[in-house]
C-alpha positions, 0 to 999 in steps of 0.5 A: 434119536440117541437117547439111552436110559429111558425109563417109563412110570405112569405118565412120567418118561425120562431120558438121557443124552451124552454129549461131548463136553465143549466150551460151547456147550458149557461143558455139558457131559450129559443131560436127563429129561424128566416130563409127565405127560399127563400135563402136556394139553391138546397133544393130539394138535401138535404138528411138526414144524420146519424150525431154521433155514439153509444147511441149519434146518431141523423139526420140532414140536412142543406142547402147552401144558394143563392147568394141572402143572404144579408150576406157577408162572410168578414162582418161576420168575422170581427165582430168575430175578433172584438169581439174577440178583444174587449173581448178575449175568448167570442167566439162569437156567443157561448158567453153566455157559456163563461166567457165573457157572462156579456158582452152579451149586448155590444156584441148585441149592437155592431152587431146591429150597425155593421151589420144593416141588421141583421133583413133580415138575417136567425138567432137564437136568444137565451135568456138567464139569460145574455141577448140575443144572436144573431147566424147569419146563414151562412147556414141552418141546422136542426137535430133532434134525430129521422129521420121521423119528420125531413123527414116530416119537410123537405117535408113540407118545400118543399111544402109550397115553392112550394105553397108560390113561395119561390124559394129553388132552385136556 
């Protein structure tokens, strides 16, 4: 699926994407995947959905995560609203596609301090030509435009929590 630099400790996989740094992706060089798969919940459920329509089709799935998931709703909301209040239009955490994206490290600054447990939390940190950008996940998700590796990354999640004691069940 073209990822590289996967990386495997207990519960937490990470993995990166390069791309082709363009106007439309903000100027994204790269991106890295951090998830714990010890908060994904009913994991076992998930199917894979048909996602678009005509030449644009895809297949995804994502999981909800467990109570266990340090991130709290209300915290994650009010950082957008600050954010939206200190730099109106940044449209946080998509802001490196905004006219806002020279304030990239303000931004990251400020959530590093306003959520202090981003590092035990899942996220995508994308590089791009303004900085890093943090997304925090609420939930996890994974789409690809072909269905059997994402069946096979599905299964081969679910057996190294099996093996790893990583509890996708909840």
């Amino acid at each position: 699926m073209g990822y590289e630099d996967i990386a495997i400790s207990e519960c937490w996989i990470s993995f990166t994407r390069t791309l082709e740094p363009t106007e439309k992706n903000g100027w994204t060089e790269h991106y890295i995947l951090y998830f714990n798969i010890g908060y994904f919940k009913e994991f076992s459920q998930r199917e894979i959905q048909v996602i678009g329509n005509g030449e644009n089709i895809f297949y995804g799935f994502e999981t909800r995560l467990d109570k266990t998931y340090p991130l709290r709703p209300l915290t994650f909301q009010g950082f957008k609203r600050w954010v939206e209040n200190k730099y109106p239009g940044a449209n946080w955490p998509n802001v490196h596609k905004s006219k806002q994206r020279t304030n990239i490290p303000a931004i990251e600054t400020a959530l590093a301090k306003r959520i202090p447990i981003l590092a035990h939390l899942n996220r995508w940190v994308s590089s791009t030509r303004f900085g890093k950008i943090t997304n925090v996940s609420e939930f996890f998700q994974m789409t690809w435009k072909e269905r059997e590796p994402l069946e096979n990354f599905l299964h081969a999640l679910e057996s190294y929590a099996e093996r790893s004691d990583c509890d996708i069940e909840n």
